[in-house]
C-alpha positions as CSV (number, residue, x, y, z in Angstrom):
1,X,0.0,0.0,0.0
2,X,1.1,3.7,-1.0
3,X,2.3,5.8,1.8
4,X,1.2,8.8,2.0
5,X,3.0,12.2,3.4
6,X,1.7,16.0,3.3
7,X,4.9,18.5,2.7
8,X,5.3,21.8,2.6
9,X,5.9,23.8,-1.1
10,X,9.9,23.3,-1.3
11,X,10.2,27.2,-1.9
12,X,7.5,28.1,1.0
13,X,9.4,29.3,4.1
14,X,7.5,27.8,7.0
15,X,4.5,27.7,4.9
16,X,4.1,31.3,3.7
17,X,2.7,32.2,0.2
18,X,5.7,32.2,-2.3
19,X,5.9,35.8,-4.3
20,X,6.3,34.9,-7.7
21,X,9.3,37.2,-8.9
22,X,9.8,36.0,-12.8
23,X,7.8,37.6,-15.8
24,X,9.1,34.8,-18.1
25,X,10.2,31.5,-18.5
26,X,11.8,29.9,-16.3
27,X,9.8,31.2,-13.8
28,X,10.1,31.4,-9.7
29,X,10.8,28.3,-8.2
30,X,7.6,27.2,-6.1
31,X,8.7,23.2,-5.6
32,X,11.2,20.6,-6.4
33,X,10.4,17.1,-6.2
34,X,13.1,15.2,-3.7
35,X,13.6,11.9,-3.4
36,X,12.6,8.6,-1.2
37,X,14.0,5.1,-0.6
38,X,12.5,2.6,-2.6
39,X,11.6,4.4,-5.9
40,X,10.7,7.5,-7.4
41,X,8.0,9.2,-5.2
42,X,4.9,11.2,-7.0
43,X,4.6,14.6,-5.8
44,X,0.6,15.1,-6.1
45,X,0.9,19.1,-6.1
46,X,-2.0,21.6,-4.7
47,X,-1.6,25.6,-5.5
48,X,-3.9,28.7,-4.8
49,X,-3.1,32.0,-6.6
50,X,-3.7,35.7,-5.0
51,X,-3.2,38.7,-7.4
52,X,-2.3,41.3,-4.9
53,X,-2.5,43.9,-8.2
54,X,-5.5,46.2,-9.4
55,X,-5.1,45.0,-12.4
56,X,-6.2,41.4,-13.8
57,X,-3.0,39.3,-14.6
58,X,-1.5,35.8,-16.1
59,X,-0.2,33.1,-14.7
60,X,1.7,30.4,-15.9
61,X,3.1,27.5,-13.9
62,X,5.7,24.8,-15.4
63,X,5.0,21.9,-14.0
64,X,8.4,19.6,-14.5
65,X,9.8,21.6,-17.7
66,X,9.9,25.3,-19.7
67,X,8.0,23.5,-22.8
68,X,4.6,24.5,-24.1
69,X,3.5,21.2,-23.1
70,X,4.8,21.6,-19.9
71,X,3.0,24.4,-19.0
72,X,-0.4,25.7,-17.6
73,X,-2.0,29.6,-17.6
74,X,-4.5,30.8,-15.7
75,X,-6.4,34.2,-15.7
76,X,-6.3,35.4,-12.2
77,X,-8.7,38.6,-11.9
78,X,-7.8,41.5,-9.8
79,X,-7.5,41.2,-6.0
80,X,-8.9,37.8,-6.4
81,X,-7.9,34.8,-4.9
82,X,-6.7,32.1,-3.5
83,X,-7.9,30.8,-6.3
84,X,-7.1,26.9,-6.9
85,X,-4.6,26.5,-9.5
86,X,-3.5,23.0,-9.4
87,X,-5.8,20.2,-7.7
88,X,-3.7,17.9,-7.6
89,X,-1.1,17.4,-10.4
90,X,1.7,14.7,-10.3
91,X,4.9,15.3,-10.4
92,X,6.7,12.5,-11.2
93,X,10.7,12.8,-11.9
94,X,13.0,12.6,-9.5
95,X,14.6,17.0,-9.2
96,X,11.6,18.2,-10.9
97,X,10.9,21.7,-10.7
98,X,7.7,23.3,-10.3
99,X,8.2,27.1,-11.5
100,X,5.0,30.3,-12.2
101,X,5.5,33.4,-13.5
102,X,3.4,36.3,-14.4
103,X,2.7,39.3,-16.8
104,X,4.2,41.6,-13.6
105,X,6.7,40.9,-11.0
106,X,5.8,40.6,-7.4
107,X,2.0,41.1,-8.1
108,X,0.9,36.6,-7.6
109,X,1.6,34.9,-4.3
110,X,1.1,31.3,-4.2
111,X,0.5,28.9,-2.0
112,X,-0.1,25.4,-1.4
113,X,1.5,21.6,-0.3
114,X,2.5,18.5,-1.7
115,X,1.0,14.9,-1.5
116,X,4.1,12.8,-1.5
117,X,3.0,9.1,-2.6
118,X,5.5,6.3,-2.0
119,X,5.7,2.6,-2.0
120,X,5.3,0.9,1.2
């Protein structure tokens, strides 16, 4: 049976919201996946977006990679938020790097946790 352990966005000092600092590829870190004893581990990763601006903004998070394919944007209206970004995703390679940025710097905050799956 899996095991199961909730942790902490890698880039999230004791849990705060991480300011997302990059306007372009490759973005702020937010997470990277580490490593476990007995196999890969699967990093299922949960995010919530504020846009602190007055203005609406994008926001793109790269989930593993800086390829089109690798990435995800999001509209995040003005003053809005947290709004769920990621319910979920896996994260599957070992070092992978979970990264956002947005059409401003310092205007997103995001925060969030890891599921950390691992064979028994």
């Amino acid at each position: 049976m899996p095991v199961y352990t909730k942790v902490a966005l890698s880039a999230s000092t004791s849990g705060r919201p991480i300011e997302v600092q990059g306007t372009s590829s490759p973005g702020t870190t937010i997470h990277t996946m580490g490593t476990a004893t007995g196999g890969t581990p699967v990093d299922e990763v949960w995010l919530w977006c504020c846009n602190l601006a007055t203005t609406d903004g994008t926001l793109t998070v790269e989930f593993g990679g800086t390829s089109s394919e690798d990435r995800i944007m999001t509209l995040i209206p003005s003053r809005a938020g947290p709004l769920e970004i990621s319910s979920g995703w896996p994260v599957t390679a070992t070092s992978a790097i979970v990264r956002a940025y947005a059409t401003a710097t310092a205007i997103m905050v995001i925060s969030g946790f890891a599921n950390r799956i691992r064979a028994a």
